[in-house]
Backbone bond lengths (Angstrom), bond angles and torsions (degrees), N, CA, C in turn:
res aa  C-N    CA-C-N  psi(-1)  N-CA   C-N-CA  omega(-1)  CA-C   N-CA-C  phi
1 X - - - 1.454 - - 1.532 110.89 -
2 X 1.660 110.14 -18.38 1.760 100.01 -167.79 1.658 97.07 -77.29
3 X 1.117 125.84 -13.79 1.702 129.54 -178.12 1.317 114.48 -72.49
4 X 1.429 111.75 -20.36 1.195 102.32 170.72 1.671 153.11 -27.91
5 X 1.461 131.73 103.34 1.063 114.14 -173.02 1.247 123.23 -91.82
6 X 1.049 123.67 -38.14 1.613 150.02 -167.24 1.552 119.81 -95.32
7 X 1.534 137.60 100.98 1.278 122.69 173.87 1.282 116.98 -130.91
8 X 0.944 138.05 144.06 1.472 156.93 -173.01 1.581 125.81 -112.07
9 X 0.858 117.27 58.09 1.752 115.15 -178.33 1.366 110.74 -87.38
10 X 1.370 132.32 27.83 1.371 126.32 -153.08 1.831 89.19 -101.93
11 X 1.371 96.80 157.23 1.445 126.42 165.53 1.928 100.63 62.32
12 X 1.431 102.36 46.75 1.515 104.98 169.68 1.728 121.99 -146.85
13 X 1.302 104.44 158.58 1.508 82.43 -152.87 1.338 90.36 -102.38
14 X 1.561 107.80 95.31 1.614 104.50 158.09 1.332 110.43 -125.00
15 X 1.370 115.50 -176.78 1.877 102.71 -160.32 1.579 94.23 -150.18
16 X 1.430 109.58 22.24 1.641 107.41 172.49 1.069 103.13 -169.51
17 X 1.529 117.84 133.68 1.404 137.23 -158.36 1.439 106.93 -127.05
18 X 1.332 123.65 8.91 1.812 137.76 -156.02 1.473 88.04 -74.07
19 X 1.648 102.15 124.68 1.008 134.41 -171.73 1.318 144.14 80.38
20 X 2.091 112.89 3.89 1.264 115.55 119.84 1.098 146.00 -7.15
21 X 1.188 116.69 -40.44 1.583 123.34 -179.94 2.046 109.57 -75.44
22 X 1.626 105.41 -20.93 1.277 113.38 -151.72 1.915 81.82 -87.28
23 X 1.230 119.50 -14.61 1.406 103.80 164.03 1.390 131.24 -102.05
24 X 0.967 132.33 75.69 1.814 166.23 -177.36 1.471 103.88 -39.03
25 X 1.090 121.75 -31.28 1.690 119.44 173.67 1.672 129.34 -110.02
26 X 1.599 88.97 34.00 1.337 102.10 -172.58 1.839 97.26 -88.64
27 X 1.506 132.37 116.02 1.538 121.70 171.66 1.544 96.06 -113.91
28 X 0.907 143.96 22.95 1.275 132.64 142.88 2.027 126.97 -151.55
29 X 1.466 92.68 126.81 1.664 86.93 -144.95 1.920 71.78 -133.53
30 X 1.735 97.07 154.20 1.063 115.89 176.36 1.675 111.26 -143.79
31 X 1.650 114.24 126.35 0.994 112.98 -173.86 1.807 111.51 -131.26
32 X 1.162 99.87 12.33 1.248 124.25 -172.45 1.557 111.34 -48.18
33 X 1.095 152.87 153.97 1.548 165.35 172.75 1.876 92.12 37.37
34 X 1.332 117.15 64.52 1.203 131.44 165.54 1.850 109.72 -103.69
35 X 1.274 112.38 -172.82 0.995 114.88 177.48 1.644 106.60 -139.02
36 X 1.274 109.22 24.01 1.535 107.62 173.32 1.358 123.54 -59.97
37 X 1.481 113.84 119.28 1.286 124.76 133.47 1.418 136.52 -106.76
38 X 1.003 112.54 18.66 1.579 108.32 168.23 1.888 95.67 -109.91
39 X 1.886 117.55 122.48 1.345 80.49 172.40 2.009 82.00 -136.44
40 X 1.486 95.82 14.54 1.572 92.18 164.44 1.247 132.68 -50.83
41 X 1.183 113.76 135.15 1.801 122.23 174.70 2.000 96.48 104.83
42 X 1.365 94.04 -21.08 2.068 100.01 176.88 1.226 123.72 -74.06
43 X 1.640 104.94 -39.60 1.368 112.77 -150.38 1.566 98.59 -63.97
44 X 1.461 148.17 -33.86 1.481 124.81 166.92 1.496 119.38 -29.50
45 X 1.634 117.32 -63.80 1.069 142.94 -173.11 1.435 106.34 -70.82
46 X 1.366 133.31 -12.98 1.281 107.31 164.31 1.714 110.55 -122.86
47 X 1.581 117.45 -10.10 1.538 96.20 134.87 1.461 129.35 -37.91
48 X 1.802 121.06 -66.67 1.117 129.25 175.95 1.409 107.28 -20.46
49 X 1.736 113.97 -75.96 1.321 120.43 -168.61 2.114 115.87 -40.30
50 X 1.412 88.61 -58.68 1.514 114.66 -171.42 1.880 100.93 -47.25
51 X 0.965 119.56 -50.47 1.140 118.31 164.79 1.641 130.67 -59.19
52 X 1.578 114.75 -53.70 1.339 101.27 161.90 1.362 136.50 -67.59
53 X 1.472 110.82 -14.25 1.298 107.43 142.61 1.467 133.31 -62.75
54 X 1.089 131.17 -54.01 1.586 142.40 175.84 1.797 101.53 -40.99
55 X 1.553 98.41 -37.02 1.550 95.64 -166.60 1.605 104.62 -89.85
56 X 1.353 113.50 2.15 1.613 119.79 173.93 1.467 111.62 61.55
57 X 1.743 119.69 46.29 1.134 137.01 -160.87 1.767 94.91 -92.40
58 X 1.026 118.14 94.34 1.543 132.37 168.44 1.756 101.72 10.76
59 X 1.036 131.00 137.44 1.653 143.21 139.78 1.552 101.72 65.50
60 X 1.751 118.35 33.20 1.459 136.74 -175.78 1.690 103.87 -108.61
61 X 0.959 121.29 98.45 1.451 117.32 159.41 1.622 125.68 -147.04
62 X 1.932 99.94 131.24 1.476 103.33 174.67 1.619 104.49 -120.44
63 X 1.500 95.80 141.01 1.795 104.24 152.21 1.132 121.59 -120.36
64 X 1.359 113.61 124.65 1.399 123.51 -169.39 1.375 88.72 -127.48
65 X 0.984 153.93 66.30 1.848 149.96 -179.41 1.603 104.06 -125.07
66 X 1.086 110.95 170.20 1.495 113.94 -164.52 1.345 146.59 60.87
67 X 1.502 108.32 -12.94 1.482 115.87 -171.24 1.893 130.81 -42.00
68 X 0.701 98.70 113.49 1.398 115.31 -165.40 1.699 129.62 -82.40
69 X 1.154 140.68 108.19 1.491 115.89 179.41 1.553 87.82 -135.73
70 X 1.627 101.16 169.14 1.388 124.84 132.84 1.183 144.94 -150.70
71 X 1.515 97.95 116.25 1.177 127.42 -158.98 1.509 116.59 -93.27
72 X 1.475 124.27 -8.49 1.327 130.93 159.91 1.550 113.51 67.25
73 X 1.555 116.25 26.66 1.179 136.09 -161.42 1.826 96.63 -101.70
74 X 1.470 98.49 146.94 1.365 111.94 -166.51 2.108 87.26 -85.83
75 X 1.252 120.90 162.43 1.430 121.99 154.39 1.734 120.03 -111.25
76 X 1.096 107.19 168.77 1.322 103.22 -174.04 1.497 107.50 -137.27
77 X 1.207 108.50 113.02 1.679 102.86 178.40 1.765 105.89 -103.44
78 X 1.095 131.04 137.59 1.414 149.71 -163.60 1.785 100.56 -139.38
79 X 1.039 143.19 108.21 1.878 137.78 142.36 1.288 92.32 59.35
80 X 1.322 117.93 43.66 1.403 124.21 124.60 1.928 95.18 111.52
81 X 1.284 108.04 7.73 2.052 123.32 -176.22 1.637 107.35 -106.77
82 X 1.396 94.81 126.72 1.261 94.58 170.40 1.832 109.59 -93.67
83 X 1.078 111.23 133.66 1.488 110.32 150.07 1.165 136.10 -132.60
84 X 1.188 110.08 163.42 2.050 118.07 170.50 1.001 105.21 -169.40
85 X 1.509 125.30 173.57 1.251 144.97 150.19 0.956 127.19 -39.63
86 X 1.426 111.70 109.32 1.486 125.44 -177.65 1.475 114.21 -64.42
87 X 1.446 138.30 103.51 1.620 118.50 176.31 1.492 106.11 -90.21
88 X 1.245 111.64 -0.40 2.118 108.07 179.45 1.404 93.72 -69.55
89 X 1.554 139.19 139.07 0.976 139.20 154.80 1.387 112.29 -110.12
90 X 1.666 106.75 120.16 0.966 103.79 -153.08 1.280 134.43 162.28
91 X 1.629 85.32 -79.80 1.193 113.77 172.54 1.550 143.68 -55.67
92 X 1.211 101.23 -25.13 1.818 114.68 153.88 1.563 114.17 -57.45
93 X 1.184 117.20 -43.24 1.473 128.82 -159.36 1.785 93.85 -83.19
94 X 1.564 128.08 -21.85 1.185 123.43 157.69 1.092 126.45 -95.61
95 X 0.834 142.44 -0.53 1.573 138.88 133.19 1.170 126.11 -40.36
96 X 1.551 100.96 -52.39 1.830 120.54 -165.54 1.805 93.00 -75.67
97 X 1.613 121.05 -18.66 1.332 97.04 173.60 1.532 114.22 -103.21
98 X 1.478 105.52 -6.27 1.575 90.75 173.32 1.390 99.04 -82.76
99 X 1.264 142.38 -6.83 1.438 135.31 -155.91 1.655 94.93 -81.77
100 X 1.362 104.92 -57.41 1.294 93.39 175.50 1.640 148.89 -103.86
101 X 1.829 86.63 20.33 1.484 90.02 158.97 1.829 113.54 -98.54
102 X 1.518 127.21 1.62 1.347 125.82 171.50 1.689 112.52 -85.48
């Protein structure tokens, strides 16, 4: 299984992928119409990805589009910002690494 190149988790409702990262030869991974919120312990590995894609690095592809929850959370718009409670955990900490590898 660690040879893996190819994965497909798309269009299922799971919400933790921990230990994704432990397969290293994955170049095309799909996570698309998931329901992940756990994506802690990933975000190296899917900066990594997100970037060799962006850089159009031969036989590199991620989908991460659609992600889905419900979280039954009120929003709050203030001077033109929406906010709420974030339930992706995670997800700050991937930002903060694509921020500063672009």
């Amino acid at each position: 299984m660690k040879e893996l190149e190819f994965l497909d988790l798309s269009a299922n409702r799971i919400t933790n992928v921990k230990g994704l990262e432990n397969l290293t030869h994955i170049k095309d991974l799909d996570l698309s119409e998931t329901i992940l919120l756990i994506i802690e312990g990933l975000v190296s590995t899917l900066a990594e990805r997100y970037i060799k894609v962006a850089n159009e690095e031969p036989g590199w592809s991620l989908n991460f589009s659609g992600q889905t929850t419900d979280f039954n959370e009120k929003v709050f718009v203030s001077n033109g910002k929406a906010e709420f409670d974030n339930p992706f955990l995670g997800i700050d900490e991937l930002d903060a690494s694509l921020s500063k590898n672009s």
